[in-house]
GUZAFI-644018 format. One line per 10 residues: number of its first residue (from 0); their letters; for each residue x, z negated, y of C-alpha. Coordinates in nm, 2 decimals, always signed. Layout:
NUM	A	X:Z:Y | ...
// end
This chain:
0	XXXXXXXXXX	+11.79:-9.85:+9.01 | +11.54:-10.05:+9.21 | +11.75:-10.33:+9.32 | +12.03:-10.01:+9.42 | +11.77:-9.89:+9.66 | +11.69:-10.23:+9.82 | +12.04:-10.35:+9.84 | +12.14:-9.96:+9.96 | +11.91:-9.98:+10.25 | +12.01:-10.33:+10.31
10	XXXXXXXXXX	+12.37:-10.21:+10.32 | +12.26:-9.88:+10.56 | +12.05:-10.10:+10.78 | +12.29:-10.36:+10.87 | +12.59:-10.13:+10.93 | +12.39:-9.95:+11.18 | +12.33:-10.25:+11.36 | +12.62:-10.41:+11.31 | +12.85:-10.10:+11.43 | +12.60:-10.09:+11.74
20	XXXXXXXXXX	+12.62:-10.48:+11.85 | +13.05:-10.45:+11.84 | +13.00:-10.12:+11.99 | +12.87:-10.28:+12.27 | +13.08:-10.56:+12.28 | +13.45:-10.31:+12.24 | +13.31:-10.05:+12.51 | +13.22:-10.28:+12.81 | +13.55:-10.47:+12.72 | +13.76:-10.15:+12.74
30	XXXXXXXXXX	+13.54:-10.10:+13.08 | +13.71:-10.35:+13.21 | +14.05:-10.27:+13.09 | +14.03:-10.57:+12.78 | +14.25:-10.47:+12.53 | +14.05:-10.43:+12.19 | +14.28:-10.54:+11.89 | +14.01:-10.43:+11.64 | +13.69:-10.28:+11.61 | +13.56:-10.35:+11.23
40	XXXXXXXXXX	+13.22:-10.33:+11.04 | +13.22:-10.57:+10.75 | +13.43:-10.83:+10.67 | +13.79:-10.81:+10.50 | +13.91:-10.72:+10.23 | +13.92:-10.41:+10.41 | +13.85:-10.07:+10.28 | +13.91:-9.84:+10.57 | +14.17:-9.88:+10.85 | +14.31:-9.65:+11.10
50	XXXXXXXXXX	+14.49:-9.75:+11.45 | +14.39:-9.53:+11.80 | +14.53:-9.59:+12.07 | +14.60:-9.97:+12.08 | +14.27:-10.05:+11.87 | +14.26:-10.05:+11.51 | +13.93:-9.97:+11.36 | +13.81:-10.11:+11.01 | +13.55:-10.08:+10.74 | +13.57:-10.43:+10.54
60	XXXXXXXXXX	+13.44:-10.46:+10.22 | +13.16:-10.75:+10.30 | +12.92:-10.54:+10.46 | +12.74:-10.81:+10.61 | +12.85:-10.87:+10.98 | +13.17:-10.71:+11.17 | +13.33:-10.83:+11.44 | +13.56:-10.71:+11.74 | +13.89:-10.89:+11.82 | +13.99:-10.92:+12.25
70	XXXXXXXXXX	+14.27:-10.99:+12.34 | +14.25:-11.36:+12.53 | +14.00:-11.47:+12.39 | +13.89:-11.74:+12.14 | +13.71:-11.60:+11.89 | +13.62:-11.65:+11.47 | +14.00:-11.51:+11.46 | +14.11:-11.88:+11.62 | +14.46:-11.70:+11.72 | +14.56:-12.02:+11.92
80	XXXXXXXXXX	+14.93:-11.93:+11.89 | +14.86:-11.58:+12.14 | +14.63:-11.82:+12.40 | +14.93:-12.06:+12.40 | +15.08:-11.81:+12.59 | +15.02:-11.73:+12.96 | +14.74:-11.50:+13.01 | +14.85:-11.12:+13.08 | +14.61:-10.89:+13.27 | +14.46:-10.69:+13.02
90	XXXXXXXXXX	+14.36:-11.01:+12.83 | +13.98:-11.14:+12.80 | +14.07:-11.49:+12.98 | +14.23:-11.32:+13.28 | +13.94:-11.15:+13.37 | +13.68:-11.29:+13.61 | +13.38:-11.45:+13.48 | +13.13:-11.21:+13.56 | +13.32:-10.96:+13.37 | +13.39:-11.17:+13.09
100	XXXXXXXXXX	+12.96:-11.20:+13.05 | +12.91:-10.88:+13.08 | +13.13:-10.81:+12.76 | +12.99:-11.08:+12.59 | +12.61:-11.00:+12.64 | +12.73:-10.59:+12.55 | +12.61:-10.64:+12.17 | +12.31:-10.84:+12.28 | +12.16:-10.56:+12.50 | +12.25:-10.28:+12.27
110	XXXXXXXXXX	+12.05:-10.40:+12.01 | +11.79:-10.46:+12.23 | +11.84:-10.10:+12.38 | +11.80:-10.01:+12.01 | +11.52:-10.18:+11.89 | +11.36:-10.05:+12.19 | +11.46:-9.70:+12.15 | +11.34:-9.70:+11.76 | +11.03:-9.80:+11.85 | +10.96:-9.59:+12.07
120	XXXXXXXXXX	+11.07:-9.27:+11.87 | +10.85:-9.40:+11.58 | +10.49:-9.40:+11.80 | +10.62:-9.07:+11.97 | +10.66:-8.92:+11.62 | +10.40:-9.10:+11.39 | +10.14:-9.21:+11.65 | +9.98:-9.56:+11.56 | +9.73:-9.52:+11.26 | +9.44:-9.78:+11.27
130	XXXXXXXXXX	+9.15:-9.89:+11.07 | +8.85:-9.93:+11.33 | +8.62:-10.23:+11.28 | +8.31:-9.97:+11.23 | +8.45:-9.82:+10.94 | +8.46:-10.16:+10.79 | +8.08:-10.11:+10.67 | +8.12:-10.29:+10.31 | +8.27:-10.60:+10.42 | +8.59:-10.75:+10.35
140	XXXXXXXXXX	+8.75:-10.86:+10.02 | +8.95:-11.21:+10.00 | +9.21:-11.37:+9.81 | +9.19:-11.74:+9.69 | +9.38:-11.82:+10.03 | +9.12:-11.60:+10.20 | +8.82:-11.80:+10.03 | +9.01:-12.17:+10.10 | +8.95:-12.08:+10.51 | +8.60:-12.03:+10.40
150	XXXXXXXXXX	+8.55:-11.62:+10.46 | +8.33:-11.47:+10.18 | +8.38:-11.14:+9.99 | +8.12:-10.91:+10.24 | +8.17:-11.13:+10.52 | +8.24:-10.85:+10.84 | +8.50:-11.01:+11.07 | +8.35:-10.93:+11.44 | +8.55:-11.12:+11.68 | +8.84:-11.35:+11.72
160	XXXXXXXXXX	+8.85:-11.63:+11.93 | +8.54:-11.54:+12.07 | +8.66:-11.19:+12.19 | +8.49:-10.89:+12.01 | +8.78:-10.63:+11.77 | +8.77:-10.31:+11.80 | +9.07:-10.24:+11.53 | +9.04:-10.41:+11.19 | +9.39:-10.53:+11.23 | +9.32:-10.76:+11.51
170	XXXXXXXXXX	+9.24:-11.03:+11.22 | +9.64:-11.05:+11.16 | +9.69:-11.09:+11.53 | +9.98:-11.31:+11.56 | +9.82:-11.54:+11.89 | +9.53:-11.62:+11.67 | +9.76:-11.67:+11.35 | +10.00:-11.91:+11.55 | +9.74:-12.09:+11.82 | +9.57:-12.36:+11.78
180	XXXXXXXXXX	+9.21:-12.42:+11.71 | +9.19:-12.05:+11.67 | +8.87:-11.93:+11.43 | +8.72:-11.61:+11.38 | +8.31:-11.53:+11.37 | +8.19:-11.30:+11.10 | +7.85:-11.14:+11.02 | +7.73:-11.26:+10.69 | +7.42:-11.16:+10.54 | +7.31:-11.09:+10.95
190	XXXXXXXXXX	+7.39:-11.45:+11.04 | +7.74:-11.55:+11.28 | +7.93:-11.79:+11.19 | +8.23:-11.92:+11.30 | +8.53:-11.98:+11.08 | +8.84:-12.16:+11.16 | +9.18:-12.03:+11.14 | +9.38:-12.31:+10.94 | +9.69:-12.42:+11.17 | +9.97:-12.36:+10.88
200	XXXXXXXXXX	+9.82:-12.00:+10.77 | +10.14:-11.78:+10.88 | +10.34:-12.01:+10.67 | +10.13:-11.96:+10.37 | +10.09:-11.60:+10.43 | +10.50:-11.57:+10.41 | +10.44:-11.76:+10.12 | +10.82:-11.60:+9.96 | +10.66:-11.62:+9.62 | +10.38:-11.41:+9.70
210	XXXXXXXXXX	+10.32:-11.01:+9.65 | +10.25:-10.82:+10.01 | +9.94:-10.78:+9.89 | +9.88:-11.16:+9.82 | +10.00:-11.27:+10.16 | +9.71:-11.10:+10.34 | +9.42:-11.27:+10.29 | +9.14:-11.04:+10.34 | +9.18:-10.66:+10.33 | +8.85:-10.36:+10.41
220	XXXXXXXXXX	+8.62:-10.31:+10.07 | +8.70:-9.97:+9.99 | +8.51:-9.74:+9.80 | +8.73:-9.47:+9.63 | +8.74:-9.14:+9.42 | +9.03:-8.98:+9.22 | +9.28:-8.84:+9.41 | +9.51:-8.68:+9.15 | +9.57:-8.76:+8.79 | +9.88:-8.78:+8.65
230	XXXXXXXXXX	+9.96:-8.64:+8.31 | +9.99:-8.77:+7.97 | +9.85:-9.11:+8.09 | +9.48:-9.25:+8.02 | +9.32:-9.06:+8.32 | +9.40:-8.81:+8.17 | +9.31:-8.89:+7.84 | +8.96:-8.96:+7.94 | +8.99:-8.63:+8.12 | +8.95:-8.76:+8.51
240	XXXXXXXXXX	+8.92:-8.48:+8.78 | +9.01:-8.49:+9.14 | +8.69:-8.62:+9.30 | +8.53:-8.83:+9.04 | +8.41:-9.21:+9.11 | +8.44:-9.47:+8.81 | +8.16:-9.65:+8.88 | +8.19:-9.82:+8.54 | +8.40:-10.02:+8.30 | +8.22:-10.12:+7.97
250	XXXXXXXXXX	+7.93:-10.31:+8.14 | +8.05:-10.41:+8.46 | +7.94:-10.19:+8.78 | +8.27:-10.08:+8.97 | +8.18:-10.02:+9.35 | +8.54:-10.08:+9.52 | +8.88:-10.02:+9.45 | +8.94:-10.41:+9.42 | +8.68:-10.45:+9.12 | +8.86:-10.18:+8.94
260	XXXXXXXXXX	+9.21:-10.34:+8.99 | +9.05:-10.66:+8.81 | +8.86:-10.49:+8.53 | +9.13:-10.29:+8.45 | +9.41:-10.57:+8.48 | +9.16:-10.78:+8.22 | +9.19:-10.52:+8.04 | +9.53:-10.43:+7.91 | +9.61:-10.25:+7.64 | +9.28:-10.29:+7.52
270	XXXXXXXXXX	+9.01:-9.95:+7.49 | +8.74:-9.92:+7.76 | +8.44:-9.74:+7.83 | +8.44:-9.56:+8.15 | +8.16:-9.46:+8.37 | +8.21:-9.15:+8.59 | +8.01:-9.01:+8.85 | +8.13:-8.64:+8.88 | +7.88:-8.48:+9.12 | +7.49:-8.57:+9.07
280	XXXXXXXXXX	+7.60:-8.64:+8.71 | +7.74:-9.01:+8.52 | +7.97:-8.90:+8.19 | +8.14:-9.15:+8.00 | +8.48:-9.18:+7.88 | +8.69:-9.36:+7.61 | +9.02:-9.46:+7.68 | +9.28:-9.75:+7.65 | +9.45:-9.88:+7.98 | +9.79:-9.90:+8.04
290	XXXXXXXXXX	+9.99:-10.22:+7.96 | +10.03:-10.30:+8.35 | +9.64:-10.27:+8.39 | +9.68:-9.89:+8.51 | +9.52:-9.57:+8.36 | +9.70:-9.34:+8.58 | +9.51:-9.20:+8.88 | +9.61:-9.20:+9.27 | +9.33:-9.32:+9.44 | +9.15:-9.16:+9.80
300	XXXXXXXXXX	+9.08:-9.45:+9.97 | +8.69:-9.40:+10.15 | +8.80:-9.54:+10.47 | +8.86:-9.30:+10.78 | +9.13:-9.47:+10.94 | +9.21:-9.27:+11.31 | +9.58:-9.25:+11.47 | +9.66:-9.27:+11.82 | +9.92:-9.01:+11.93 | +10.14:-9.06:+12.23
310	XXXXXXXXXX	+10.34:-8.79:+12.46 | +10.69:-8.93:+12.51 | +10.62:-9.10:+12.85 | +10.38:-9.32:+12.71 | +10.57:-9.35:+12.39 | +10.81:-9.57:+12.61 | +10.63:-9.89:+12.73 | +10.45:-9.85:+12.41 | +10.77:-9.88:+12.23 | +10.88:-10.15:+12.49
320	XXXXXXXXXX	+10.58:-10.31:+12.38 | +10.60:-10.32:+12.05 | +10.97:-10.46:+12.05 | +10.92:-10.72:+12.28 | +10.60:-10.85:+12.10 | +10.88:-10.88:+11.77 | +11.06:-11.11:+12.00 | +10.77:-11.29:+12.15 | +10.65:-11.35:+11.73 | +10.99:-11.42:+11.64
330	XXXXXXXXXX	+11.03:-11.70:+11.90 | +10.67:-11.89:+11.79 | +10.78:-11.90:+11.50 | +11.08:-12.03:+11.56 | +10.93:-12.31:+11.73 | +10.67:-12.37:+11.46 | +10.97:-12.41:+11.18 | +11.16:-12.68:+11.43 | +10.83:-12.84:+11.50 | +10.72:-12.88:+11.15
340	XXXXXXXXXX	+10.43:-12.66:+11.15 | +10.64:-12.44:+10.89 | +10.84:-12.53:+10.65 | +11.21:-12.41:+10.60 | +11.14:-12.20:+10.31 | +11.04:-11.91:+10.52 | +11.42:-11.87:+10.61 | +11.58:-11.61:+10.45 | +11.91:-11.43:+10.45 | +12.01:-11.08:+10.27
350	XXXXXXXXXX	+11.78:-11.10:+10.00 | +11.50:-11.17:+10.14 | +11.61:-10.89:+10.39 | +11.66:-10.63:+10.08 | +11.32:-10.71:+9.92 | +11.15:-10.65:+10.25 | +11.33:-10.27:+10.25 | +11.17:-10.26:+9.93 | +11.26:-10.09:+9.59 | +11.16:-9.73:+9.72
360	XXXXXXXXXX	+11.28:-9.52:+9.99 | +11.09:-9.45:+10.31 | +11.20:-9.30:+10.67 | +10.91:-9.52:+10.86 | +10.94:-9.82:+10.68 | +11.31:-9.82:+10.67 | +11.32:-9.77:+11.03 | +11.06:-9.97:+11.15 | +11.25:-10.26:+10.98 | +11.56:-10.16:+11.09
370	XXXXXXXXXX	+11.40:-10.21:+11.45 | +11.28:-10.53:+11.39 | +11.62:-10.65:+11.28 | +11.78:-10.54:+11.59 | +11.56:-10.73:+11.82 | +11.62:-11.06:+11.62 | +12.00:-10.98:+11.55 | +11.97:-10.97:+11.96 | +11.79:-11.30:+11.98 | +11.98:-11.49:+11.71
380	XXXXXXXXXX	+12.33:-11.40:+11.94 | +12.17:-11.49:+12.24 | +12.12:-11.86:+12.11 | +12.34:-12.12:+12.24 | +12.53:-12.17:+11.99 | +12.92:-12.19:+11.99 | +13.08:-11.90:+11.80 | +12.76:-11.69:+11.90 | +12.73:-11.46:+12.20 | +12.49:-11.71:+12.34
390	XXXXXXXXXX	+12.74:-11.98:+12.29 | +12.99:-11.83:+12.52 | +12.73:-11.68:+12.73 | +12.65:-12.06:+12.81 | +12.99:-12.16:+12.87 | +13.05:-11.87:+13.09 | +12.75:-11.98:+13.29 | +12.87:-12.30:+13.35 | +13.15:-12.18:+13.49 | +13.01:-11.94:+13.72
400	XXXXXXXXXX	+12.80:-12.23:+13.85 | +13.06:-12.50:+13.84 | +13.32:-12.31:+13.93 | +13.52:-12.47:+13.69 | +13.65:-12.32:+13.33 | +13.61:-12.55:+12.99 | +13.95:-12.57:+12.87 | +14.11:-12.36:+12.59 | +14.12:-12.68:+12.38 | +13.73:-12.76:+12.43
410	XXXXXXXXXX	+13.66:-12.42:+12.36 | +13.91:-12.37:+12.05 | +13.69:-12.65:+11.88 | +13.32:-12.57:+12.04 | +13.40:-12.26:+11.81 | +13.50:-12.44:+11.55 | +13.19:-12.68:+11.49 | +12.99:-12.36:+11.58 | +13.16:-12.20:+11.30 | +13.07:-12.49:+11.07
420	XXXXXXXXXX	+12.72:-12.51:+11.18 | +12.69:-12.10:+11.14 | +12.84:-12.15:+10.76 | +12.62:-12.37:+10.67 | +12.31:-12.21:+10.81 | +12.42:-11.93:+10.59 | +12.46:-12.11:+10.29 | +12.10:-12.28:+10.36 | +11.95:-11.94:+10.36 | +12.13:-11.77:+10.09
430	XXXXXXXXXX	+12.04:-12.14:+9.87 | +11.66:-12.06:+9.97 | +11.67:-11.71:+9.89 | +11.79:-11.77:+9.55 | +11.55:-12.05:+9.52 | +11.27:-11.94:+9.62 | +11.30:-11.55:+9.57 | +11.51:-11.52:+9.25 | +11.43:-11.84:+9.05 | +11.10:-11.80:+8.79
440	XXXXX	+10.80:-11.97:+8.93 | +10.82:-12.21:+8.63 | +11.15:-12.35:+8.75 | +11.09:-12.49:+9.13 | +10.76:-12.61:+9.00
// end
């Protein structure tokens, strides 16, 4: 059921912004007066077809692309047989070059348009929720990647790169993450220190093998009480109310969520000894935890995190903001992975896609996601790459500034290597999504 959620969302996602990007593409081609052969989300097999008007519109069964066919023009269809002929007015080649661009950048903007637009929407309706660095009072908690840097459990984080942080979030900022000689100073035990931020840490925080919760390497301590107990479990056993704090397991003191995760998850299925403080009062409990180190409580996390709200006129360069900082991390890291910095196991294709949508269903996440895609989807066309937007972008840029048209021969096989090179940058990042992200641990070791 889980993977039918991921893969579901996966499926939802990419049709949305697939139908958008050939939306673009089929209306400002039909602008122009371009016939529009076919409009179709998903590759064939086809499912769904029916013809209006001269274009016929199609639902193919490989949901993972679509693709709109001009007239004129050489395209994935490689219909070299209709080019041989001479060029009639309502064709894509007869057009004049400005024209031509216009159509071919239509996808490219939409999904920016979109991204945009989602972002936007989200802060207007869920505001921006933030952890303020003065509610971080017990220090932070680190994983093993966390203590490698050198940052202690306690430690408080109070600047980054010499500039004071107001928002606890600021650690994960991505300039600091992706700059060099970047470091952080903390406050431990009263005495600043500086600690440097190591120059490969985003690619070992994307770590593919890793849990979300592993690939952040220092989160708030939190103190925490029982939210609400679910029933027939070992909360319940032991008879947890909303409100109480385990401060104990056997021996061991509990003071933050983390240290309970721990005791409990070196305890499973084995009995314990809980200590509860339930008012002015500590009562102890018997009960056995759960085989996945669990006794069945939702915890309140004790940290008063605030949320910024936005009216909708300061929702929009918020949004804008947002959006464009995507592109601007997106693009870094980019140049890291061709520089060497990372390594090309942080590429991923529709698996790695799915497991980010995650196994449950949410409105925010599935839409803050979905926004993120759109702004890469935009970027990835844009790149100058033959069979790509970008690729005849750049060849219809050379002719507006030359003045002179690549032939239909150059361009027949410019799409054909950039069909090759597309191909096998799919089957790289299906390889390393099966690789990295479905193989056991034991195996690539």
């Amino acid at each position: 059921m889980e993977a039918l959620i991921m893969v579901g969302q996966l499926i939802l996602g990419l049709t949305i912004l697939v139908g958008l990007h050939e939306l673009g593409h089929m209306l400002s081609a039909k602008w122009f007066g371009m016939r529009v052969e076919k409009y179709a989300i998903g590759f064939p097999p086809k499912i769904l077809s029916k013809k209006i008007g001269e274009t016929e519109y199609m639902i193919g069964a490989v949901p993972l692309g679509g693709f709109v066919k001009i007239s004129g023009m050489i395209d994935e269809s490689m219909d070299t047989a209709a080019m041989a002929e001479a060029p009639k007015s309502y064709e894509f080649r007869s057009k004049p070059a400005w024209q031509r661009l216009i159509v071919m950048m239509g996808g490219i903007i939409v999904n920016v348009i979109t991204g945009i637009l989602i972002f936007i929407f989200l802060i207007y309706k869920y505001g921006e929720s933030y952890l303020p660095v003065s509610e971080v009072k017990h220090g932070i908690v680190v994983n093993e990647q966390g203590r490698q840097m050198g940052l202690r459990d306690g430690d408080k984080i109070v600047k980054v790169n010499g500039k004071p942080i107001k928002e606890f979030e600021e650690i994960y900022n991505v300039d600091a993450l992706m700059g060099s000689n970047s470091y952080y100073t903390v406050d431990r035990n009263g005495q600043l220190l500086d600690v440097k931020i190591p120059a490969n840490l985003i690619e070992t925080m994307a770590d593919p093998k890793k849990k979300r919760e592993q690939q952040r390497f220092a989160e708030a301590r939190a103190p925490f009480s029982v939210q609400k107990v679910e029933k027939n479990t070992p909360a319940a056993k032991a008879k947890l109310m909303p409100g109480d704090r385990i401060v104990q397991i056997d021996d061991q003191r509990i003071n933050y969520f983390h240290e309970l995760q721990a005791a409990l998850a070196a305890r499973e299925n084995k009995p314990v000894t809980l200590g509860i403080q339930r008012g002015n009062q500590v009562v102890t409990a018997k009960t056995t935890v759960e085989k996945d180190g669990t006794l069945g409580f939702y915890p309140n996390i004790l940290l008063n995190y605030d949320t910024r709200y936005f009216s909708f006129l300061n929702s929009i360069p918020r949004g804008t903001e947002q959006a464009f900082s995507i592109l601007t991390t997106h693009i870094k890291g980019l140049k890291k992975l061709v520089s060497g910095e990372m390594s090309s196991k942080s590429l991923g294709g529709p698996i790695m896609i799915a497991q980010t949508y995650g196994s449950t269903f949410n409105w925010f996440k599935f839409w803050t996601l979905t926004g993120v895609l759109s702004i890469i989807l935009a970027f990835m066309n844009f790149l100058p790459i033959p069979a790509l937007d970008g690729g005849h972008v750049m060849f219809l840029t050379y002719e507006m500034v030359t003045g002179q048209k690549p032939s239909d021969k150059f361009l027949e096989k410019a799409q054909l290597v950039g069909m090759v090179l597309l191909i096998g940058l799919m089957i790289f990042a299906f390889g390393n999504d099966i690789y990295y992200r479905l193989l056991p641990e034991s195996i690539i070791k």
